[in-house]
ZALO-353384 format. One line per 2 residues: number of its first residue (from 1); their letters; for each residue x, y, z of N, C-alpha, C. Coordinates in Angstrom, 2 decimals. Each point is the difference from the previous one (the first is absolute). Layout:
! residues N
NUM	a	X,Y,Z,X,Y,Z,X,Y,Z ~ ...
***
This chain:
! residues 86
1	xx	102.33,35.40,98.52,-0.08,0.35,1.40,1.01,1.09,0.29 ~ -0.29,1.08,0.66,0.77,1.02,0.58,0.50,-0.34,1.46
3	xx	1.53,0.42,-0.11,0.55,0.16,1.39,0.45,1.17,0.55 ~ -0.59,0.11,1.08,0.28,1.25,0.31,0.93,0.00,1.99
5	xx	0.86,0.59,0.08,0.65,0.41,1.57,-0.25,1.57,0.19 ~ -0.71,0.50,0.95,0.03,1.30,1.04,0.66,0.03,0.84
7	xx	0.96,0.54,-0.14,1.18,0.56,1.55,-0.66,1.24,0.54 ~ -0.14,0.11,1.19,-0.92,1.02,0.97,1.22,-0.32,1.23
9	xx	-0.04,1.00,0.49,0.71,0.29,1.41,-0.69,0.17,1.36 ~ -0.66,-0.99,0.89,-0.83,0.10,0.41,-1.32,-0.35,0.00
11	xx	-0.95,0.19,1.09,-1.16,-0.09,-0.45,-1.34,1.03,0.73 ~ 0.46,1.68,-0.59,-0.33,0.86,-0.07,-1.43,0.13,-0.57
13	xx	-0.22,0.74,0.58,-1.69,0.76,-0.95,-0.16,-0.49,-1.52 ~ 1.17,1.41,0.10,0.19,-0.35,-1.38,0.48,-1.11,-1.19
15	xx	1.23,-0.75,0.55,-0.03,-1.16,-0.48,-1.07,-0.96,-0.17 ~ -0.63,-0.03,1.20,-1.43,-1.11,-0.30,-1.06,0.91,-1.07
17	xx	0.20,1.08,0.37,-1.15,0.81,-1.43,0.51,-0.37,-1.75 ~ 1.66,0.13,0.08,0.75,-0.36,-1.53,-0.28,-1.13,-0.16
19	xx	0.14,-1.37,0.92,-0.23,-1.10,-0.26,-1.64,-0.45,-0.45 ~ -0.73,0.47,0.95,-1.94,-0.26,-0.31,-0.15,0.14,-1.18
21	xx	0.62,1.69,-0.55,-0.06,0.64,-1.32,0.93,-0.92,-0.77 ~ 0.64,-0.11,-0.15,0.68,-1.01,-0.85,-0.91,-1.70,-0.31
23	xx	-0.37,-0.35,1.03,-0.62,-1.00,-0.32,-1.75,0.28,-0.74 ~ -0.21,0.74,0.39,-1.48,0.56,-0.27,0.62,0.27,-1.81
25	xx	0.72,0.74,-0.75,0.24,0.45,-0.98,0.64,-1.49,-0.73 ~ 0.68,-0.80,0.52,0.55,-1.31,-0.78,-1.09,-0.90,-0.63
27	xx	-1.03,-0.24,1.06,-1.09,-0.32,-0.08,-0.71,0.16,-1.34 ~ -0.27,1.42,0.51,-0.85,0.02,-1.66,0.71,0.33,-1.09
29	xx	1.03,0.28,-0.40,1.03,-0.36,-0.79,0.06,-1.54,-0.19 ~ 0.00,-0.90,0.65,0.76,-1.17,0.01,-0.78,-1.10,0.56
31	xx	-0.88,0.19,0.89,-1.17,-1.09,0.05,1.11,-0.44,1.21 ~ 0.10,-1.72,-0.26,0.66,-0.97,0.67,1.23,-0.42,-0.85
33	xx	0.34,0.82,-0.64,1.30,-0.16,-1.05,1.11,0.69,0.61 ~ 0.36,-0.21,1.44,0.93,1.06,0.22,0.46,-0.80,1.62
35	xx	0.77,0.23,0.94,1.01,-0.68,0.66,0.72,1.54,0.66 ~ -0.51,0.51,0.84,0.64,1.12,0.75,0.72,-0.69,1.61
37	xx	1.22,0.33,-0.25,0.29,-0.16,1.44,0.97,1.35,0.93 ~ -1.04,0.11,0.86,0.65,1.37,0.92,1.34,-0.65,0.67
39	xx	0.81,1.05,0.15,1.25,-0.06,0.50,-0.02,0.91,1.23 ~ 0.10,-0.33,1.22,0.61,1.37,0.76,1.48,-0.03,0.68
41	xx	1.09,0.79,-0.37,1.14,0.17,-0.31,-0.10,-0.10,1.60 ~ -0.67,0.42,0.85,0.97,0.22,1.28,-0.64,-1.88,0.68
43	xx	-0.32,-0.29,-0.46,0.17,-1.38,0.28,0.71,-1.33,-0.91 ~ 0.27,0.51,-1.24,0.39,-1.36,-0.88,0.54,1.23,-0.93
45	xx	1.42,0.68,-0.03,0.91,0.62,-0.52,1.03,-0.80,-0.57 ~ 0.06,-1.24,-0.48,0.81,-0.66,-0.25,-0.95,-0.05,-1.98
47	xx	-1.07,-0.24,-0.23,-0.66,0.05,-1.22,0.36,1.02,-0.39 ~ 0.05,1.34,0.65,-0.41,1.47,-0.73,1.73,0.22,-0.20
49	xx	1.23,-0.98,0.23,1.33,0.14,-0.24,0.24,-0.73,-1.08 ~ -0.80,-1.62,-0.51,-0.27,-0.29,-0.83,-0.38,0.71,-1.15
51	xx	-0.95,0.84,0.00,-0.77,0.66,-1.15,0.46,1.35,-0.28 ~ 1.18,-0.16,0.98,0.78,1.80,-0.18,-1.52,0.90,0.12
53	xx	-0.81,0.35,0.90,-0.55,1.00,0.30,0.38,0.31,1.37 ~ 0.25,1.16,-0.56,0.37,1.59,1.09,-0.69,0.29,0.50
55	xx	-1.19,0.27,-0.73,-1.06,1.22,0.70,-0.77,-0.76,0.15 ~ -1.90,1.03,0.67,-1.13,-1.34,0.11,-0.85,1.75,0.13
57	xx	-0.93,-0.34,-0.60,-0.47,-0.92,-1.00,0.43,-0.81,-1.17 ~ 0.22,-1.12,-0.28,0.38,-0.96,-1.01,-0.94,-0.76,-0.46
59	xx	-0.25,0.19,-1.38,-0.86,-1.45,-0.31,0.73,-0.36,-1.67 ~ 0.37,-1.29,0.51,0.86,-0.63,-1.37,-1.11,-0.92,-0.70
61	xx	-0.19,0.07,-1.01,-0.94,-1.21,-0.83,1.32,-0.68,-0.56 ~ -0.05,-1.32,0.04,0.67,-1.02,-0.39,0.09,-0.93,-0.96
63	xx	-1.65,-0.32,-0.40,-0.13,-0.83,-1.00,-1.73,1.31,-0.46 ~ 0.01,-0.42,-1.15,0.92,-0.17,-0.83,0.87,0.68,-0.43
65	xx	0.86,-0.33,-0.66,1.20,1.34,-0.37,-0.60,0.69,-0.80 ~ 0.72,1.05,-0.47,1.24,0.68,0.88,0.03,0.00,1.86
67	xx	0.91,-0.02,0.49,-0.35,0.66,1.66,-0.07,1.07,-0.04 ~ -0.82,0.60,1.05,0.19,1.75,-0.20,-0.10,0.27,1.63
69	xx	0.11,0.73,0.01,0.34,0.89,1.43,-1.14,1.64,0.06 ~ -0.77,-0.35,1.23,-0.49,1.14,0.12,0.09,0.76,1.21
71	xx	0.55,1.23,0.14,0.51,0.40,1.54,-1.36,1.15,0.40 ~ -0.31,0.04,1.07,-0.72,1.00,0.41,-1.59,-0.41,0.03
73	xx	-0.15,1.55,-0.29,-1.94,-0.56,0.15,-0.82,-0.81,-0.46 ~ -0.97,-0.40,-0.49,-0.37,-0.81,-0.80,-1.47,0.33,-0.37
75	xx	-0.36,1.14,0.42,-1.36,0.41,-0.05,-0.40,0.19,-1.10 ~ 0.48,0.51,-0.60,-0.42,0.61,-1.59,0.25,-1.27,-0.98
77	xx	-1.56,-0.83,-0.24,-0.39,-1.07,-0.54,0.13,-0.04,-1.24 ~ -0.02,1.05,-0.86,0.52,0.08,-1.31,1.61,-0.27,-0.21
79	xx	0.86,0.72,0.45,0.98,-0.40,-0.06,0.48,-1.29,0.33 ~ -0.22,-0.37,1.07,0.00,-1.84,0.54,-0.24,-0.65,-1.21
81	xx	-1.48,0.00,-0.69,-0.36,-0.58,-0.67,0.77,-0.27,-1.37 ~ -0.12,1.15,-0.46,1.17,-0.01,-1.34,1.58,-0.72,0.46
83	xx	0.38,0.47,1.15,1.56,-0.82,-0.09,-0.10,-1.15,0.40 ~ -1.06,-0.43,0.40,-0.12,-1.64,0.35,0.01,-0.60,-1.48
85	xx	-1.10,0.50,-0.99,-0.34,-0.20,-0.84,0.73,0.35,-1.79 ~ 1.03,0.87,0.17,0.98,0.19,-1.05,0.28,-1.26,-0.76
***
């Protein structure tokens, strides 16, 4: 099972577009094997001090290890894919 946290700032256009896209792409990558939970920093900033993220876009995968950290866009599905998958 994959764990995954999104830190987003807000809930912008665009944030709800990174998030849809993010879930739409986990999906078929991952079926029901996966555990995403959105974060939005300007309401529950006490997690994103936990996880030492700065910036947002954030999406940390958790299990399985390694953890990794991905900052920024997330559009480009090849790349996602491979570093989920390393």
């Amino acid at each position: 099972m994959f764990s995954f946290k999104l830190y987003i700032s807000g809930t912008s256009k665009r944030n709800l577009e990174l998030t849809s896209s993010l879930e739409k792409e986990l999906d078929s990558f991952l079926k029901d094997q996966y555990q995403l939970n959105v974060i939005n920093l300007l309401k529950n900033s006490h997690s994103a001090l936990q996880d030492n993220v700065l910036v947002t876009p954030t999406l940390i995968k958790f299990e399985p290890e390694p953890t990794l950290r991905f900052v920024g866009n997330f559009t480009d599905t090849n790349v996602l894919k491979k570093l989920l998958f390393q």
